[in-house]
C-alpha positions in Angstrom: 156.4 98.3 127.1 154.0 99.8 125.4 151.2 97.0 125.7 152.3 96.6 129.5 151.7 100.4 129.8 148.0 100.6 128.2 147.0 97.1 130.3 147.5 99.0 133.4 144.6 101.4 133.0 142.6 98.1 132.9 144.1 96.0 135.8 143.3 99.0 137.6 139.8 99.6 137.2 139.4 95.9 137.7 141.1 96.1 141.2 138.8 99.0 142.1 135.8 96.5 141.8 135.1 95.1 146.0 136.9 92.0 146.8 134.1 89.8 147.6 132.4 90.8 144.3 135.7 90.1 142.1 135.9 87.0 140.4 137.6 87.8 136.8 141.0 89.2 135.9 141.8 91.6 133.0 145.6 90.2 132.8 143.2 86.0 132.6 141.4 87.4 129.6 142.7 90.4 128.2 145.3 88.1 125.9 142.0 87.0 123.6 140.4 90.3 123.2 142.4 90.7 119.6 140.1 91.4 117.1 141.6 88.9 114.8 139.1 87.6 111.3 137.8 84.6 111.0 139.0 82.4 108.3 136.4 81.3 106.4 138.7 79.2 103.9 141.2 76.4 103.8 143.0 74.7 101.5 141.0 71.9 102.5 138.3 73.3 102.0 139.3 74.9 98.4 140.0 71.6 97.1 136.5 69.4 98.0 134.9 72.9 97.0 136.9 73.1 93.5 135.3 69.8 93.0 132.1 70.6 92.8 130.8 71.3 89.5 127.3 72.2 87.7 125.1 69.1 87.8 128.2 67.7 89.9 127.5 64.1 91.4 130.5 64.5 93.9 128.4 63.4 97.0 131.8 63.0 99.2 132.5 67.0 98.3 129.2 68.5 99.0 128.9 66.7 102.6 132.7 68.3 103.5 131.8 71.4 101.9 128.9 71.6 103.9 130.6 70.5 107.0 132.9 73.2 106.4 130.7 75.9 105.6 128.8 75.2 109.0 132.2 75.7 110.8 132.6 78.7 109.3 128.9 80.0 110.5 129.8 79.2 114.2 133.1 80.8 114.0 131.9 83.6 112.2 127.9 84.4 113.8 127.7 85.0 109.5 124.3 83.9 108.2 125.3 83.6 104.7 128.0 80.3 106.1 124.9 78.6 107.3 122.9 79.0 104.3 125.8 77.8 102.5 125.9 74.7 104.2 122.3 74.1 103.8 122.7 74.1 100.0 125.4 71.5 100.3 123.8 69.3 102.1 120.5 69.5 100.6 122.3 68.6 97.8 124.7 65.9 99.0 121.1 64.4 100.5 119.3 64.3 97.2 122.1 62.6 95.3 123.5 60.1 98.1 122.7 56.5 97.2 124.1 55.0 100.8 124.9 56.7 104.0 122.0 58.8 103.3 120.9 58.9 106.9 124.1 61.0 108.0 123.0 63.6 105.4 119.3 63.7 106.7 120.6 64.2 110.7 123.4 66.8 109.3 120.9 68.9 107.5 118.4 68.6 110.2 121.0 70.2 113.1 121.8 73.0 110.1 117.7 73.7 110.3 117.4 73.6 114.1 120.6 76.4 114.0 117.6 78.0 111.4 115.1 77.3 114.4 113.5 75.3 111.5 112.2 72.6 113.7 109.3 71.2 112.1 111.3 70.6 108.8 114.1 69.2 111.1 111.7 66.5 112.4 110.6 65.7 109.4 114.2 65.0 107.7 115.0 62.9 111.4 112.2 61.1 111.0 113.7 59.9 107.4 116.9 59.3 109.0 114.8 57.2 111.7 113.0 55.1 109.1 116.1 54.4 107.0 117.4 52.8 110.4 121.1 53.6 109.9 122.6 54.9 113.5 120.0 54.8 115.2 120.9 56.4 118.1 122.4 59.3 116.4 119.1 59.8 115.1 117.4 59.2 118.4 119.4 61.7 120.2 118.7 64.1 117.3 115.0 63.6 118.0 115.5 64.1 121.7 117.0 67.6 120.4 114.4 68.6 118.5 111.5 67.1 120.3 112.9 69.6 123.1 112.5 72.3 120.8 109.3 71.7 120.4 108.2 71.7 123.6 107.2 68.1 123.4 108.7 66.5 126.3 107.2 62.9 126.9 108.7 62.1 122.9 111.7 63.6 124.2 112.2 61.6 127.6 111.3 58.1 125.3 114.1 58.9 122.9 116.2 60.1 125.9 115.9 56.6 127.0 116.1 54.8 123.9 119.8 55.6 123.9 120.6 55.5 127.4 124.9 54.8 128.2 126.3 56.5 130.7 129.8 56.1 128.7 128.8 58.3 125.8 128.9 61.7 125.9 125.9 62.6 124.1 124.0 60.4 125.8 125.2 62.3 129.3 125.2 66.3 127.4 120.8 65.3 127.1 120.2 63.9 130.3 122.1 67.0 131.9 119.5 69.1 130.0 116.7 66.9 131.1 117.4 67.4 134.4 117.7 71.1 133.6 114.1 71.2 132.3 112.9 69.2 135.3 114.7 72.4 137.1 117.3 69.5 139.2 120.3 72.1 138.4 122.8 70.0 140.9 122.1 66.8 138.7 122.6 68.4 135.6 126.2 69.8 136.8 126.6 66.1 137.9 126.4 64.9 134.5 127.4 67.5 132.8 131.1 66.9 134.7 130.9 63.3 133.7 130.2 64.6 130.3 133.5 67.2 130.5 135.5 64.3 131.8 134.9 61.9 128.8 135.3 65.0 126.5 138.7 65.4 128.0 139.7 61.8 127.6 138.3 61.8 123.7 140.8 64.5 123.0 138.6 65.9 120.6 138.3 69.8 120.7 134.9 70.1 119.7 133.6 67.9 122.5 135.4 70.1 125.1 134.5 73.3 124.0 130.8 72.2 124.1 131.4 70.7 127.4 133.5 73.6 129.0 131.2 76.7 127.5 127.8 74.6 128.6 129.1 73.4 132.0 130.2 77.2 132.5 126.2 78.4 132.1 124.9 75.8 134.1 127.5 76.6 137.2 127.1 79.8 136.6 122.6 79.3 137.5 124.1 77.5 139.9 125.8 80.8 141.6 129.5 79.0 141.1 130.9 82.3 139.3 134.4 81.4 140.1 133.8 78.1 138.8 131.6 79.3 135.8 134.7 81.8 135.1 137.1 79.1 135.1 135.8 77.0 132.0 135.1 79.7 130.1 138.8 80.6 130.3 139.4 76.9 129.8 137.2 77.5 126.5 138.8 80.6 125.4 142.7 78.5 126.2 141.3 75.9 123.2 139.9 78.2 121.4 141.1 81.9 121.5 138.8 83.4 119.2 135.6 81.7 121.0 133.2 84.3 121.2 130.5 82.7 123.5 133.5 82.2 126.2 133.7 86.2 125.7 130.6 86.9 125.9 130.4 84.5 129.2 133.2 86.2 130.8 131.1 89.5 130.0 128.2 88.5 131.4 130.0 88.1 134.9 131.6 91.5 134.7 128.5 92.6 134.0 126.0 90.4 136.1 127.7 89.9 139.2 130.9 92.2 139.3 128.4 95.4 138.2 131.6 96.3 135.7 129.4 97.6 133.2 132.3 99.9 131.1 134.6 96.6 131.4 131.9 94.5 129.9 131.3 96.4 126.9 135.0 96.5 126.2 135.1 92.9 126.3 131.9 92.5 124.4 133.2 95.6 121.3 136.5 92.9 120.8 134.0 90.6 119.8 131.2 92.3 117.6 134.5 93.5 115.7 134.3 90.3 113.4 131.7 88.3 114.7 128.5 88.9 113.4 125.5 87.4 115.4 123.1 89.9 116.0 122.1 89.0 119.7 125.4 90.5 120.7 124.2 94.3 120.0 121.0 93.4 122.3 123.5 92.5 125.2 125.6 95.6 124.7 122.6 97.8 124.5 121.1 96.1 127.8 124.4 97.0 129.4 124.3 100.7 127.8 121.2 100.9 129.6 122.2 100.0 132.5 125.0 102.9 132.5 122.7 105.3 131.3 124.4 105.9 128.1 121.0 106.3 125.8 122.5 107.0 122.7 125.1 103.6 123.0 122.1 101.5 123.8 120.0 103.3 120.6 123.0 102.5 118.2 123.4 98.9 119.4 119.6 98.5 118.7 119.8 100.3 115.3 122.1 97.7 114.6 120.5 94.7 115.6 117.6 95.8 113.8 119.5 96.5 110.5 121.1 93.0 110.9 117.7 90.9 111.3 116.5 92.7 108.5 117.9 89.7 106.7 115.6 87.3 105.3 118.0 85.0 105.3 117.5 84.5 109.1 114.2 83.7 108.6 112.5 82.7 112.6 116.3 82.5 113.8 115.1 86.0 115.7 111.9 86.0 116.1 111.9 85.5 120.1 114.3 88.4 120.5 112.6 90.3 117.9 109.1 89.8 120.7 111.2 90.9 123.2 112.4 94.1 121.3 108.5 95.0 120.8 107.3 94.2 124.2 110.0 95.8 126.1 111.5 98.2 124.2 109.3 99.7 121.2 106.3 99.0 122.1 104.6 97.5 119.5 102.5 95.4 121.2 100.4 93.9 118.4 103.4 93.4 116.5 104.4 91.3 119.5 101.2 89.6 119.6 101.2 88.6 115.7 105.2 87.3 116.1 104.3 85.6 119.4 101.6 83.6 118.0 103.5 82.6 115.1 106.2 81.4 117.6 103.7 79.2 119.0 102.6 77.6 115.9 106.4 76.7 115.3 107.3 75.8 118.4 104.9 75.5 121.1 106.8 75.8 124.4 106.1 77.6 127.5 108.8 80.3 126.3 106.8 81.1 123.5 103.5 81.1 125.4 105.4 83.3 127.9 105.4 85.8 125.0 101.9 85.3 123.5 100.5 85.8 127.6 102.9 89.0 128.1 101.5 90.7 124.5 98.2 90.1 125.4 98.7 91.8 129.1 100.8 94.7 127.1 97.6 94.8 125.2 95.3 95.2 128.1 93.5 91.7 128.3 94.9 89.9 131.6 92.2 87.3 131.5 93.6 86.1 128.1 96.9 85.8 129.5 96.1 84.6 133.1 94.5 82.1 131.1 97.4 81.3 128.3 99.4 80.7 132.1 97.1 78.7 133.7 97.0 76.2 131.0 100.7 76.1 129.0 103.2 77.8 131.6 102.5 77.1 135.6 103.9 74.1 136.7 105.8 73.1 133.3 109.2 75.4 133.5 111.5 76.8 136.0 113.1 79.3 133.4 113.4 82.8 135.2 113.1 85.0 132.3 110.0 83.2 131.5 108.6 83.1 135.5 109.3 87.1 135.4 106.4 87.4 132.6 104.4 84.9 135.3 104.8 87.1 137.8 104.1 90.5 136.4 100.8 88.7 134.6 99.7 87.4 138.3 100.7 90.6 139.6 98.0 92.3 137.2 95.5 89.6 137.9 95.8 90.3 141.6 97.5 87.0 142.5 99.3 88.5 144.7 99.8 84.5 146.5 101.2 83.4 143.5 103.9 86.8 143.4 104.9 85.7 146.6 105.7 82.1 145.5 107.9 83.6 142.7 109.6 86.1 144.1 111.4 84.4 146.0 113.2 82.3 143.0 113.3 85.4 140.8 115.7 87.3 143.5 117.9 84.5 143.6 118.0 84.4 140.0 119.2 88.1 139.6 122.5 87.0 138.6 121.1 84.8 135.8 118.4 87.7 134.6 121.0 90.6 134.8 121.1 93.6 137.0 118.2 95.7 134.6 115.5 93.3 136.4 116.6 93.6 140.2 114.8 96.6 140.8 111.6 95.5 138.5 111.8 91.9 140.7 111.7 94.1 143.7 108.6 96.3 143.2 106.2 93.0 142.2 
């Protein structure tokens, strides 16, 4: 009786929200908001770790451990699981005598989580020249080639491995499409890709495949349908906190349920410990007007990334956080241009164009545009930047063109932007 009585509060602020704007319900969600921890050991695990010992030369334990230790990081948002992990498998790569391959393409994914890409494509490469599962390793490329912002290596490796029947073959050519901004083909496949992830059985695939279809319906303007998978998500896997912080986003985005987000968002910063979270919470704090919630949630992002263990994991945010927020704007410039030397996409340019407009030189970044970002993305976070940059330049014909796209992206770049959209 008790639980019933503090749930009604909740079920009815959620009924105040208008009908036509009201796609979630409290009583669909509020059953994984437990703070519960994460368990970040097994007896599984205990035994393959036990195993391990100084100068061990137990390759079968260091590739579980690290296996295992990688689990833990995505369960957890804990840098320390991922490092971890990269120990083992550095280690299990240096000592394996066959099936050395599989340890190259496993410690390459653990660096692209590091946004480690150039060190990633090195270790694919490896795995490429050994020959062993070749398409696991050209689907790997395709990943990190993406990363990289070097597309025409990344449509020839898309190709390389083309099956309709695999799932990971259909998972990349739903983000191909999404690059080539074809959002109704990408849902296409991306369905196909649920469907096969259903038959597999296998929870990993579907979690991928339910959480990722969710996003891309949700760009789409399908909010019911985005709501749906993520609940789907969460009915796998209670504790999943990018279903939350999905089903957050549409309170927040498109139901304008600002106080409900943040309580949705608080269950899951509790235990889990990735530092884009407080950014979220303090955009939302902002957008109730509550200064000092939106000042601690920054405080703590920036006492988090502190970490040197996250190395360039943060280093986009970090931009964002100068440019927008403290206004550090050669700071911005500095991290910007080191976020084009490691990865050279038109996101990163986006940043190194908007530091040098913060910074007064529009020519520089009209220019930076012109050659790296027009014409090669359809990213709305990144075509806001385009626009404010033509704005200044006096392109008012190009503000037009964007405008357009940017107001129908408003769900997708959060309510904080409407009004800024708006006055271009």
């Amino acid at each position: 009786m008790k639980n019933l009585l503090l749930l009604i509060p909740l079920i009815f602020l959620s009924a105040c929200q208008p009908k036509e704007k009201r796609v979630t319900h409290v009583i669909d969600y509020d059953k994984y908001l437990v703070a519960t921890s994460v368990k970040t050991t097994s007896k599984y695990f205990e035994l393959w770790n036990s195993k391990i010992e100084p100068d061990s030369m137990q390759l079968l334990s260091f590739g579980i451990v690290g296996g295992e230790y990688s689990r833990y990081f995505q369960e957890s948002g804990d840098i320390q699981y991922l490092k971890k992990a990269e120990k083992a498998l550095k280690r299990a790569k240096d000592i394996a005598a066959i099936g050395k391959g599989g340890y190259f393409r496993a410690l390459a994914r653990n660096y692209i989580s590091q946004h480690r890409f150039k060190e990633a494509l090195q270790l694919a490469d490896s795995a490429r020249v050994i020959g062993s599962s070749i398409n696991s390793t050209h689907g790997l490329l395709f990943d990190i080639e993406m990363e990289l912002g070097n597309y025409q290596n990344a449509e020839k490796y898309l190709d390389s491995i083309k099956n309709l029947s695999d799932f990971g073959y259909l998972i990349r050519l739903a983000k191909w499409n999404d690059h080539k901004g074809d959002l109704n083909t990408t849902i296409k496949f991306m369905e196909l890709a649920k469907a096969k992830a259903i038959k597999s059985k296998s929870k990993a695939l579907m979690l991928w495949a339910y959480t990722n279809l969710a996003d891309y319906l949700g760009h789409a303007g399908r909010i019911e349908d985005s709501y749906v998978h993520y609940l789907k998500a969460l009915e796998l896997d209670p504790q999943n906190s990018y279903a939350k912080k999905g089903i957050a986003w549409i309170v927040f985005s498109y139901e304008k349920n600002p106080e409900e987000a943040l309580r949705i968002l608080d269950s899951v910063t509790k235990n889990y410990r990735a530092p884009d979270y407080f950014l979220l919470k303090a955009e939302i704090a902002e957008y109730m007007g509550n200064q000092l919630n939106k000042l601690n949630n920054l405080d703590q992002y920036f006492n988090s990334v502190k970490n040197p263990a996250y190395g360039a994991m943060y280093n986009a945010y970090n931009v964002r956080m100068y440019l927008e927020e403290t206004g550090q704007y050669q700071k911005a410039l500095q991290l910007s241009e080191s976020e084009v030397r490691n990865r050279p996409t038109p996101k990163s340019y986006s940043f190194l164009a908007f530091s040098y407009l913060k910074l007064g030189e529009t020519d520089k970044a009209l220019k930076i545009v012109e050659q790296y970002i027009d014409g090669k993305t359809y990213e709305p976070a990144i075509l806001y930047y385009v626009a404010e940059i033509y704005k200044a330049a006096g392109r008012n014909d190009k503000v037009s063109e964007l405008k357009h796209g940017l107001l129908a992206a408003s769900y997708e770049l959060g309510p904080l932007l409407e009004n800024k959209i708006s006055a271009l």
